[in-house]
C-alpha positions as CSV (number, residue, x, y, z in Angstrom):
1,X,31.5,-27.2,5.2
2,X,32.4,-28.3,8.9
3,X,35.8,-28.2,10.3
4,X,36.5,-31.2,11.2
5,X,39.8,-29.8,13.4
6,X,37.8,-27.5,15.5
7,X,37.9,-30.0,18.4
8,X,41.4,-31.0,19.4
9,X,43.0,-32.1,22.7
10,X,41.1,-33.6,25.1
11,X,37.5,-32.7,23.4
12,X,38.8,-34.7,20.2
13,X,39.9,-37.7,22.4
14,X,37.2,-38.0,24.3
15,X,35.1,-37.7,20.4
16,X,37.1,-40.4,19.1
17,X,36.0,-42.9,21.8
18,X,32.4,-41.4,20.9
19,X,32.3,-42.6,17.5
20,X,32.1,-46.4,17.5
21,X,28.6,-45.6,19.4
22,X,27.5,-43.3,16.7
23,X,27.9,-45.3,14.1
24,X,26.2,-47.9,15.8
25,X,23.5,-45.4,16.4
26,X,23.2,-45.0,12.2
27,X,22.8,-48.5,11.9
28,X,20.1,-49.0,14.2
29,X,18.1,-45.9,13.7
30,X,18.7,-43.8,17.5
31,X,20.8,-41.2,15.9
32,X,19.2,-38.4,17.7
33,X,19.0,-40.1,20.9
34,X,22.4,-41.1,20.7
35,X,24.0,-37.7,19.7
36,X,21.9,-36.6,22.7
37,X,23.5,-38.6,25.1
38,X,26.9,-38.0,23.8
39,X,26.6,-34.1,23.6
40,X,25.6,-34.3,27.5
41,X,28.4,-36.1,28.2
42,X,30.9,-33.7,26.3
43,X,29.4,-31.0,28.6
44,X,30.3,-33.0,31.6
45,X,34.2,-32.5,30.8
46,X,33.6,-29.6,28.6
47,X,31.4,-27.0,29.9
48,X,29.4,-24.4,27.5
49,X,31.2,-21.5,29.8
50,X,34.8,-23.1,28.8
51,X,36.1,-21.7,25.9
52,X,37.2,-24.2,23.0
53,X,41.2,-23.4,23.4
54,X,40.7,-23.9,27.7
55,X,41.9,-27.7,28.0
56,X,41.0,-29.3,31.8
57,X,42.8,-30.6,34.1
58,X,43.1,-34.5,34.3
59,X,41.7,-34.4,37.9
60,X,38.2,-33.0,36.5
61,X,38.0,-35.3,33.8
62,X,38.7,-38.0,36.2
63,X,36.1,-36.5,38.3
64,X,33.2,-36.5,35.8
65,X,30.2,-38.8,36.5
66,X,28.4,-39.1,33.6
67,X,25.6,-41.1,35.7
68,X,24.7,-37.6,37.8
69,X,21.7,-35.8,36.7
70,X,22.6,-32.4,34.5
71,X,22.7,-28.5,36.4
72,X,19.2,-27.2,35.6
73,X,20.1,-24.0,34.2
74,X,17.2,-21.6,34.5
75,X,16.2,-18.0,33.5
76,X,17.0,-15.2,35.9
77,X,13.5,-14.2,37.8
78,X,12.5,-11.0,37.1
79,X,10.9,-10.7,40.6
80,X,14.1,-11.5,42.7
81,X,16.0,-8.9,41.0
82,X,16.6,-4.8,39.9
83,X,16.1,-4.3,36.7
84,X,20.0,-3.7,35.7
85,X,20.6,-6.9,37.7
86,X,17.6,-8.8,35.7
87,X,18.9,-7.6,32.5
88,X,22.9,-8.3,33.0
89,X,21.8,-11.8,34.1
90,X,19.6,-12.1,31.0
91,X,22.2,-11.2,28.5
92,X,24.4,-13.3,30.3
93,X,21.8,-16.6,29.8
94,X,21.0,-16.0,26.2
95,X,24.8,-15.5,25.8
96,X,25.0,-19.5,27.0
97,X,22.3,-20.9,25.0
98,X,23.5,-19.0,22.1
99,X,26.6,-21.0,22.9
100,X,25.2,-24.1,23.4
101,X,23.3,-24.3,20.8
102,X,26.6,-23.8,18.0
103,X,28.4,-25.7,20.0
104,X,25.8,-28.6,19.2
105,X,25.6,-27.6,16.1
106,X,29.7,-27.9,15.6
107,X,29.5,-31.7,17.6
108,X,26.8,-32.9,15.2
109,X,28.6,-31.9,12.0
110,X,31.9,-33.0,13.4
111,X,30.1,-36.9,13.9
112,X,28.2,-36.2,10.7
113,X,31.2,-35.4,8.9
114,X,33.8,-38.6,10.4
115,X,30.8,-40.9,9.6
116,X,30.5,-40.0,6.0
117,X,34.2,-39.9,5.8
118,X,34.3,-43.3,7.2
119,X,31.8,-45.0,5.4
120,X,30.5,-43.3,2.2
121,X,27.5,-45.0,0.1
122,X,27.2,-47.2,3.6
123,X,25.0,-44.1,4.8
124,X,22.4,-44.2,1.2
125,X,21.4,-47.9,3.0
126,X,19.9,-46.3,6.4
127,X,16.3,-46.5,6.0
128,X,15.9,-45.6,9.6
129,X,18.1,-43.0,9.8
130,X,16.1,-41.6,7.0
131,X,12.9,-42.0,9.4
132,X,14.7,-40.1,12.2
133,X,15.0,-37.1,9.8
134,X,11.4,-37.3,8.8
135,X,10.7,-36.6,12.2
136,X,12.6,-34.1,13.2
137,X,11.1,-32.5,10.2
138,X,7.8,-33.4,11.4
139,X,8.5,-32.6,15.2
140,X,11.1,-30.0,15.4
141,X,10.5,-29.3,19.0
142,X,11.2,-32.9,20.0
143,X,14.6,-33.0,20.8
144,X,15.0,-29.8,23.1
145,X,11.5,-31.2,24.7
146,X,13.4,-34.5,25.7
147,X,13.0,-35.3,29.1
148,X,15.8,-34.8,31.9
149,X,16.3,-36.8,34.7
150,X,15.9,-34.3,37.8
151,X,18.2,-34.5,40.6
152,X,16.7,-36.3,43.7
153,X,16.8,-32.8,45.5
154,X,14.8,-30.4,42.7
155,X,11.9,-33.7,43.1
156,X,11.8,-33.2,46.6
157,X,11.9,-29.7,47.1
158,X,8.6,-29.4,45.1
159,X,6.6,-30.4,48.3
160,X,9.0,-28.8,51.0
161,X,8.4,-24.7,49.6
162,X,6.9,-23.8,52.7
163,X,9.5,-25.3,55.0
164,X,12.1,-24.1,52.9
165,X,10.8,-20.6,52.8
166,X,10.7,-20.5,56.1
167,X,14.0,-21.8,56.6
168,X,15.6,-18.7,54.8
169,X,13.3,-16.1,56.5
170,X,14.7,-17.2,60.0
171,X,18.4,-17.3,58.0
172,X,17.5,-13.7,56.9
173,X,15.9,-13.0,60.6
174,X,19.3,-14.0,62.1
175,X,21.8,-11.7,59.6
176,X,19.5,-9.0,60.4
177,X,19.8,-9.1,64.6
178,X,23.5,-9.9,63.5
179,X,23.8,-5.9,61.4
180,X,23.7,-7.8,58.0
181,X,21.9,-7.3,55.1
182,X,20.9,-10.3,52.6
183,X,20.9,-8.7,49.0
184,X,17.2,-9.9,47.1
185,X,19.4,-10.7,44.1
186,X,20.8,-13.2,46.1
187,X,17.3,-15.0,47.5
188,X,16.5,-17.6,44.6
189,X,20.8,-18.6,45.1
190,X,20.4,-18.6,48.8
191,X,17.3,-20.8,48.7
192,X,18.6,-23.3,46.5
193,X,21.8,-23.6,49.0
194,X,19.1,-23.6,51.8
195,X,17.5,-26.9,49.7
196,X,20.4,-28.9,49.1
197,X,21.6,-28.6,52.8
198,X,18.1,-30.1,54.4
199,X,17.9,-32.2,51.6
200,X,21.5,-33.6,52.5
201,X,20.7,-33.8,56.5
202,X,17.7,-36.6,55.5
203,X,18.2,-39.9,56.2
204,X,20.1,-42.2,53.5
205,X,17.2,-44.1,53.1
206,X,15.0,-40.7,52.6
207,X,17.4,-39.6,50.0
208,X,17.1,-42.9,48.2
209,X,13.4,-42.8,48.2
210,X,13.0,-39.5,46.4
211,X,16.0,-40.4,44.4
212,X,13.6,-43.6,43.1
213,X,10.7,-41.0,43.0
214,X,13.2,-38.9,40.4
215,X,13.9,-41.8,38.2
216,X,10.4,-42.7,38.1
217,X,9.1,-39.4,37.3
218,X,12.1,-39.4,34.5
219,X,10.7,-43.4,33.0
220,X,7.2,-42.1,32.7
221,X,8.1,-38.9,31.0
222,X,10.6,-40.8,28.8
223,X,7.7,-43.6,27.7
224,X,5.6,-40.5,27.3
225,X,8.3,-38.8,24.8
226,X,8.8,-41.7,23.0
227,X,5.4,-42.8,22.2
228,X,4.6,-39.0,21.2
229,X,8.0,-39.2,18.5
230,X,7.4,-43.0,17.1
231,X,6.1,-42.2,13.8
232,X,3.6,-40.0,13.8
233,X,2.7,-37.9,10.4
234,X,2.9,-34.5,10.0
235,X,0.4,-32.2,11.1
236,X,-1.0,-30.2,8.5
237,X,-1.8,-27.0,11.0
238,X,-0.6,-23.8,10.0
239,X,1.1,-23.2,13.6
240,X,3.2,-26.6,13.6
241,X,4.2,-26.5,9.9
242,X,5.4,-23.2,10.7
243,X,7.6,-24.3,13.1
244,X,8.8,-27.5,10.4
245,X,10.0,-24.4,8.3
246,X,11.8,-22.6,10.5
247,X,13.7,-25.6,11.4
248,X,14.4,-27.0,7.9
249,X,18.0,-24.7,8.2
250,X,18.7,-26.2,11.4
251,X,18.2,-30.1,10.3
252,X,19.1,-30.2,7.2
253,X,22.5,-27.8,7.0
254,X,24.2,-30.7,8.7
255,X,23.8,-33.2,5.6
256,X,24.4,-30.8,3.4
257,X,27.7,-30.3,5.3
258,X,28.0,-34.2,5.2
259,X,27.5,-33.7,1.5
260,X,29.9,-31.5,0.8
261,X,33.0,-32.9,3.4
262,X,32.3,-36.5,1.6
263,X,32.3,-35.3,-1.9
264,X,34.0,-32.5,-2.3
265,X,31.2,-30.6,-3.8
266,X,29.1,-27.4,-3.3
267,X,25.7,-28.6,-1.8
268,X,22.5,-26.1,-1.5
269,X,18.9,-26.7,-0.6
270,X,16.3,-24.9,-2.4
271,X,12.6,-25.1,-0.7
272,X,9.6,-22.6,-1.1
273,X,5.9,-22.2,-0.7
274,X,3.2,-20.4,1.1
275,X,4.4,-19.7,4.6
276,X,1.4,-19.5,7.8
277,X,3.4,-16.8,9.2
278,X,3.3,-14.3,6.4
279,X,-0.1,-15.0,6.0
280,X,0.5,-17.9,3.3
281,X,2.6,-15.4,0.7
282,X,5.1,-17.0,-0.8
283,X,8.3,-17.5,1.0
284,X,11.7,-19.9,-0.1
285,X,14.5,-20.7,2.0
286,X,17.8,-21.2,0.3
């Protein structure tokens, strides 16, 4: 069962003034979407590296803009660094997602769990809502495949590499004739600094420009998403209804959760059958 007390403070005010939308997202059949948006703006104020009992300060929620595009978060490369450097970094990036991903997990049984409270044999009604789960049952991959607006600078830095590059070879030319040493660990960091700082001496009108190329970029891959998620049937190849099964837990422990904070009652899910991976044997999931 969820526990519905695990966000308090700030995180459960700013929830609360989340879950009008929600339930407006249930009634019109964009609950995905919706929880989408709202998870990325809990992150805003509440980053995945601040721990749940960490409250922040009234200036940085002030300071959020829920409007700016997201941090891309990437792995470490193994090229730029040793191999104790590539593998601290690497813990320390699976240790986040690992994060993220219960921390999603908690949000969306947390709405689940106030809407059911809320409104009870409203939710047997949804017939869209029902569709949504089909296909993320169908299409497990489609909600982390959702598109992400890019920030104006990571558009435009696609067709500047070799200025860029060469912009940090003279910085590391310079540190040299000066006795300093640039660590290699620190290249992919220092180049992205390197970036932002051209991209920020172009013209306001330049920086507009790519920021329209961003958004456009962002509509087309959106139109694309969309029309690829509107109600396609399942695929019946072995690779992709592998992938439904291994994301049955994932989808459906949150209404079972729902069930069991709106009733009272124990709630389990019994599903078996051949499984691709184990070379159709029999497998069940429990």
């Amino acid at each position: 069962m969820p526990n519905p007390g695990i966000f308090k403070g700030a995180r459960k005010e700013f929830l609360l003034t989340q879950k009008g939308i929600y339930a407006d997202a249930v009634k019109n059949g964009h609950v995905a979407e919706t929880l989408m948006t709202i998870q990325r703006r809990y992150f805003k104020r509440f980053p995945v590296e601040m721990p749940l009992d960490q409250e922040p300060t009234s200036e940085a929620l002030a300071a959020v803009n829920d409007d700016a595009p997201d941090e891309d978060i990437v792995e470490p490369d193994r090229d730029l660094l040793s191999e104790d450097e590539y593998n601290a970094q690497m813990a320390a990036f699976k240790s986040r997602q690992t994060v993220l991903v219960v921390r999603k997990g908690q949000l969306r049984r947390w709405f689940a769990y106030q809407y059911a409270r809320e409104n009870g044999s409203k939710m047997n009604a949804n017939i869209t809502l029902l569709a949504g789960l089909l296909q993320r049952i169908y299409n497990p991959g489609q909600e982390s495949q959702r598109p992400r607006l890019k920030a104006p600078v990571n558009v435009w830095r696609k067709s500047q590499r070799e200025a860029i590059d060469k912009a940090y070879e003279d910085e590391v030319a310079r540190a040299k004739e000066q006795g300093e040493t640039r660590a290699k660990a620190n290249k992919a960091a220092d180049r992205d600094r390197i970036a932002r700082s051209m991209f920020q001496a172009l013209p306001i009108g330049e920086q507009a420009y790519w920021k329209k190329v961003a958004q456009e970029e962002h509509d087309a891959a959106m139109a694309k998403f969309k029309a690829e998620s509107s109600g396609a049937p399942p695929s019946t190849d072995p690779r992709e209804r592998q992938r439904s099964i291994q994301s049955l837990p994932q989808i459906l422990q949150p209404i079972l959760d729902a069930i069991c904070a709106a009733t009272g009652w124990k709630a389990t899910l019994i599903a078996g059958g051949p499984e691709p991976a184990r070379g159709g044997h029999l497998s069940v999931i429990r």
